[in-house]
C-alpha positions in Angstrom: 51.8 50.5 31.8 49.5 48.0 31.3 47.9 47.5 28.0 44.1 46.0 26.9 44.2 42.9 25.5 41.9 42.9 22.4 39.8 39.3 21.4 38.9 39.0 18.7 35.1 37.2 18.2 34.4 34.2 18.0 32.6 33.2 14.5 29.1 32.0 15.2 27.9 28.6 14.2 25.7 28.6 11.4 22.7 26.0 12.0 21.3 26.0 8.5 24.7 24.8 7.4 25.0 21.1 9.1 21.4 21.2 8.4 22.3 21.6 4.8 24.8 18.9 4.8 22.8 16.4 6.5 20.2 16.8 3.9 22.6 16.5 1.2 24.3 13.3 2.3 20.4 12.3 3.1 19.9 12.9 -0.4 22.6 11.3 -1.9 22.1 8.0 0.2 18.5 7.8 -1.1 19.5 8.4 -4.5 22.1 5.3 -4.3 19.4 3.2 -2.9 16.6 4.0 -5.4 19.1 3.7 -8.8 21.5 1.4 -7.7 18.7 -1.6 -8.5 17.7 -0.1 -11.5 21.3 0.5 -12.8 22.2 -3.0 -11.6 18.8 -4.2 -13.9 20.1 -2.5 -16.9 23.3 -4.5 -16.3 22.1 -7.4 -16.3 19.9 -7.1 -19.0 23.2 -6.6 -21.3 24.0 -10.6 -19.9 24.3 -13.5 -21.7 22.2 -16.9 -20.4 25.2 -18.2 -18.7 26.5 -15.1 -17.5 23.9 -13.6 -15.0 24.7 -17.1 -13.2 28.1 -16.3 -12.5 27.5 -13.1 -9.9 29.1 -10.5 -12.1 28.2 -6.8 -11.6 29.1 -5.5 -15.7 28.8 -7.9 -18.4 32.2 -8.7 -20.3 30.7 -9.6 -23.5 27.7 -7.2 -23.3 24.7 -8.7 -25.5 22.7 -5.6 -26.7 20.4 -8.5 -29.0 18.7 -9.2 -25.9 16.5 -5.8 -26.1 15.8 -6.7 -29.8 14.7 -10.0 -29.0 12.2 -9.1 -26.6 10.8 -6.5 -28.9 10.3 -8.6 -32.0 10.1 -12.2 -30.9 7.6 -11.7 -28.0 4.1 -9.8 -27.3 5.9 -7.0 -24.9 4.9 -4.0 -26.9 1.5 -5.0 -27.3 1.7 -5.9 -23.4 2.9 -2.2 -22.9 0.0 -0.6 -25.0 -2.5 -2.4 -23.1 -1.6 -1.8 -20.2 -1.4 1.7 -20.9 -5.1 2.0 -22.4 -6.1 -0.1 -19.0 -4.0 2.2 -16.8 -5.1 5.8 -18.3 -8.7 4.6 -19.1 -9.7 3.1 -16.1 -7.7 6.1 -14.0 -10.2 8.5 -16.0 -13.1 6.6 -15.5 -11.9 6.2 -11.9 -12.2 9.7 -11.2 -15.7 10.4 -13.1 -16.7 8.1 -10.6 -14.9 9.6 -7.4 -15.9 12.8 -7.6 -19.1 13.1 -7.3 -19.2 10.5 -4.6 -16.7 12.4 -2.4 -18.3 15.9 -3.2 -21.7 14.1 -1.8 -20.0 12.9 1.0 -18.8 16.3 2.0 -21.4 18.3 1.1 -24.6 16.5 1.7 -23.0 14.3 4.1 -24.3 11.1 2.5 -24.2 7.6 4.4 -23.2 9.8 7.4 -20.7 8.9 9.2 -20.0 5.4 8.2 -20.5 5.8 4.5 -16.5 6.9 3.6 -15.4 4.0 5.5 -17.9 1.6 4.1 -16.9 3.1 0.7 -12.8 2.4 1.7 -13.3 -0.8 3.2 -13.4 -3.1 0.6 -10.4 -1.7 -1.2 -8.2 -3.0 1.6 -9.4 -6.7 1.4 -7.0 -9.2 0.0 -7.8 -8.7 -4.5 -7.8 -12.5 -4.6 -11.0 -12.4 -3.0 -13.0 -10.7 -5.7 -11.8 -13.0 -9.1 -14.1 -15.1 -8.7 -17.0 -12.8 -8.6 -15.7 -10.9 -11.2 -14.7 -13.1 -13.5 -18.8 -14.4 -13.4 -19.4 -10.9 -13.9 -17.8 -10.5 -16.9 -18.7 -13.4 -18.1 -22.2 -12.6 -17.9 -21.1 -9.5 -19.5 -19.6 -11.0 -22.7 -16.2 -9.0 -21.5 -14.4 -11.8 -19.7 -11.1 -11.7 -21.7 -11.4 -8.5 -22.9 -9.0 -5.2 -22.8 -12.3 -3.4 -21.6 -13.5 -6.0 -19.2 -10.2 -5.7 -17.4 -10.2 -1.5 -17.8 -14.0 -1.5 -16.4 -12.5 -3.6 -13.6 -9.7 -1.2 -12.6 -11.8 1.3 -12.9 -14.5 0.6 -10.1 -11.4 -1.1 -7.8 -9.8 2.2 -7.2 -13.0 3.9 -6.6 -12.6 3.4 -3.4 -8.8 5.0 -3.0 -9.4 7.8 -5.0 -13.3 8.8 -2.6 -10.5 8.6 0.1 -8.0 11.0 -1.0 -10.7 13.1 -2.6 -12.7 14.0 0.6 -9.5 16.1 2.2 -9.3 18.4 -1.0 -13.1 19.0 -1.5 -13.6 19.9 2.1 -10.6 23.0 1.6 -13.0 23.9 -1.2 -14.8 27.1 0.0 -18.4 26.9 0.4 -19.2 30.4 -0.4 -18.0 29.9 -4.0 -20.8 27.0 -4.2 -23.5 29.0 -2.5 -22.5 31.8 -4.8 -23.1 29.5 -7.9 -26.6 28.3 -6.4 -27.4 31.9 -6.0 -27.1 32.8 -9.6 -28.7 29.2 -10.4 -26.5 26.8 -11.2 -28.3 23.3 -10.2 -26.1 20.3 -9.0 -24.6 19.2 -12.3 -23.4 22.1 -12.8 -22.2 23.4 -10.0 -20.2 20.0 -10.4 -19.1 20.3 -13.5 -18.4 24.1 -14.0 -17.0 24.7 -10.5 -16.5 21.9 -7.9 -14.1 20.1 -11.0 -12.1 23.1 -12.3 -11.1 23.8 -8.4 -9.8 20.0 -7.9 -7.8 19.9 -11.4 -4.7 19.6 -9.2 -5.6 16.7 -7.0 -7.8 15.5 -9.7 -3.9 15.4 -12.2 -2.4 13.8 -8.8 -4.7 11.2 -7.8 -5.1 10.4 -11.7 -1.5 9.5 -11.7 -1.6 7.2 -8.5 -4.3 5.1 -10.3 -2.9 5.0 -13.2 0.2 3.5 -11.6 -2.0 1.3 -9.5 -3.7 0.0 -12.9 -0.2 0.1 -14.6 1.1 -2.4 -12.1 -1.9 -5.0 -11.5 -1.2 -8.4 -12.1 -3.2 -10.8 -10.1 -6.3 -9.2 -11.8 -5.1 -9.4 -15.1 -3.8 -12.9 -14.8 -6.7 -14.5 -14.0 -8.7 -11.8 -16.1 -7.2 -12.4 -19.4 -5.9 -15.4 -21.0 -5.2 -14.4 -24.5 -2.3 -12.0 -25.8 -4.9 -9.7 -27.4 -5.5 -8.4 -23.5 -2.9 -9.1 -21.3 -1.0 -6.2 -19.6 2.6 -5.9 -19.1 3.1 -7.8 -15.7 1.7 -11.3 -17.1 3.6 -11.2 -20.1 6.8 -10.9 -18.1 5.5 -13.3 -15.7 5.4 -15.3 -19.2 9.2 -15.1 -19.5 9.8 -17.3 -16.6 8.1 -20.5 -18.2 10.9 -22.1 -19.7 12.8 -24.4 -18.6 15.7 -22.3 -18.4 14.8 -18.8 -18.4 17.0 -15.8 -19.7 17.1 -13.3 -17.3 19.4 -11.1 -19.7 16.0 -10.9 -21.9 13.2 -10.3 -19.0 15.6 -7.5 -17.2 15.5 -6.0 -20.5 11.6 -6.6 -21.0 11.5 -5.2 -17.4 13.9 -2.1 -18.5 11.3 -1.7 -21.7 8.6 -1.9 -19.5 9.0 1.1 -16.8 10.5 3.6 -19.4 6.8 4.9 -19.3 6.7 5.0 -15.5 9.8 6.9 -15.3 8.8 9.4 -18.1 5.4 10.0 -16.7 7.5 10.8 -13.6 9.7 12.8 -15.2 7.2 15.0 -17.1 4.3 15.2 -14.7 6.9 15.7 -11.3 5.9 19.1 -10.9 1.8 18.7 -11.1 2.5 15.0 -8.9 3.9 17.2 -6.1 1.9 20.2 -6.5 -1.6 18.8 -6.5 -1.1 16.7 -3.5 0.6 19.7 -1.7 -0.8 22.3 -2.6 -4.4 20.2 -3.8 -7.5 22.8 -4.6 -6.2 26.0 -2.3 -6.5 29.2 -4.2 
């Protein structure tokens, strides 16, 4: 008597799970390669002068007076404050500027066609281009050498970017809610102020941060911008560091480390409204 040989069946293959794997081990890669040069800075900011010579990954002897030397011997928190008030200032007045300018090209299709690219175009030109004309501007202006000459600067540079990454989120702005507003009288300022800006406070919190960055990390304006240590930014005074004779790069990778802590706790804080305005932007 013959009896029925019962299988039993085969487990099916999950496809989210290698997918889940490969994203992990994607992740994990990345995150190597984005702290392992910031880890290795850190290092060698704890090295003595003769030690970052010598190719050695941890310091033996680490020298934890290098931090304290760059904060009270040099201009590095005053260099960190300014560029700060240049970064944030100019960032805001970037985007006083931007958004009207992109709402007109949207709505009222100003320039026509060619005006958004005009608008873009000098924004991609080489920066050393524009000192010279700048610098007789300011000049002219009484603010060359100035913390606000440079912020007034930064602040019509990135005009330009900002326009540019404006224009996608005000043209997912509905119309109706505008032609609603006109409706019930609201005039053009208005309608600007009370509704077109509340609707972009996402992009407007993203794009703000990608100036602010841009401004935060300038440093061929702001060398040839700014000679005294009342207005330099953060990027010429560690450019500063490596005019001896024999620099110390124990104290400018500490400088350095001291000088992104805000950049990573901006990061940090404003992660979630980074992602979500440029993802999400003005969509209701």
């Amino acid at each position: 008597m013959s009896t029925d040989l019962v299988t039993a069946p085969r487990a099916r293959r999950n496809p989210t799970a290698g997918r889940g794997i490969g994203a992990t081990v994607l992740l994990a890669v990345l995150l190597v390669f984005f702290t392992l040069p910031l880890a290795y800075l850190v290092s060698v900011s704890l090295m003595g002068r003769d030690e970052t010579g010598q190719g050695l990954l941890v310091s033996t002897n680490p020298q934890w007076s290098n931090w304290s030397d760059v904060v009270t011997q040099s201009d590095l928190l005053r260099a960190i404050g300014n560029s700060l008030f240049a970064a944030l200032v100019g960032a805001a007045l970037t985007l006083v500027l931007a958004v009207p300018g992109a709402w007109a090209i949207v709505r009222f299709r100003t320039g026509g066609a060619t005006l958004a690219a005009t608008v873009t175009s000098p924004w991609l030109l080489p920066p050393i281009v524009a000192v010279v004309p700048l610098f007789t501007l300011l000049r002219v202006l009484s603010l060359n050498n100035t913390l606000i000459g440079l912020t007034l600067v930064y602040a019509l540079i990135n005009v330009p970017v900002a326009v540019w990454l404006l224009e996608g989120f005000v043209r997912r702005l509905p119309v109706e809610i505008e032609e609603a507003a006109r409706l019930d009288g609201a005039g053009s300022f208005r309608l600007l102020a009370s509704i077109v800006t509340p609707l972009l406070l996402p992009a407007l919190v993203a794009i703000g941060i990608i100036v602010a960055v841009l401004n935060y990390n300038e440093f061929l304006l702001a060398t040839f911008l700014t000679q005294s240590p009342d207005s330099q930014t953060l990027p010429v005074v560690l450019s500063l560091f490596y005019g001896e004779r024999t620099p110390h790069y124990g104290k400018i990778a500490a400088a350095s480390v001291i000088g992104v802590l805000p950049l990573f706790a901006t990061a940090v804080v404003l992660q979630r409204h980074l992602v979500g305005g440029l993802a999400v932007g003005a969509v209701r």
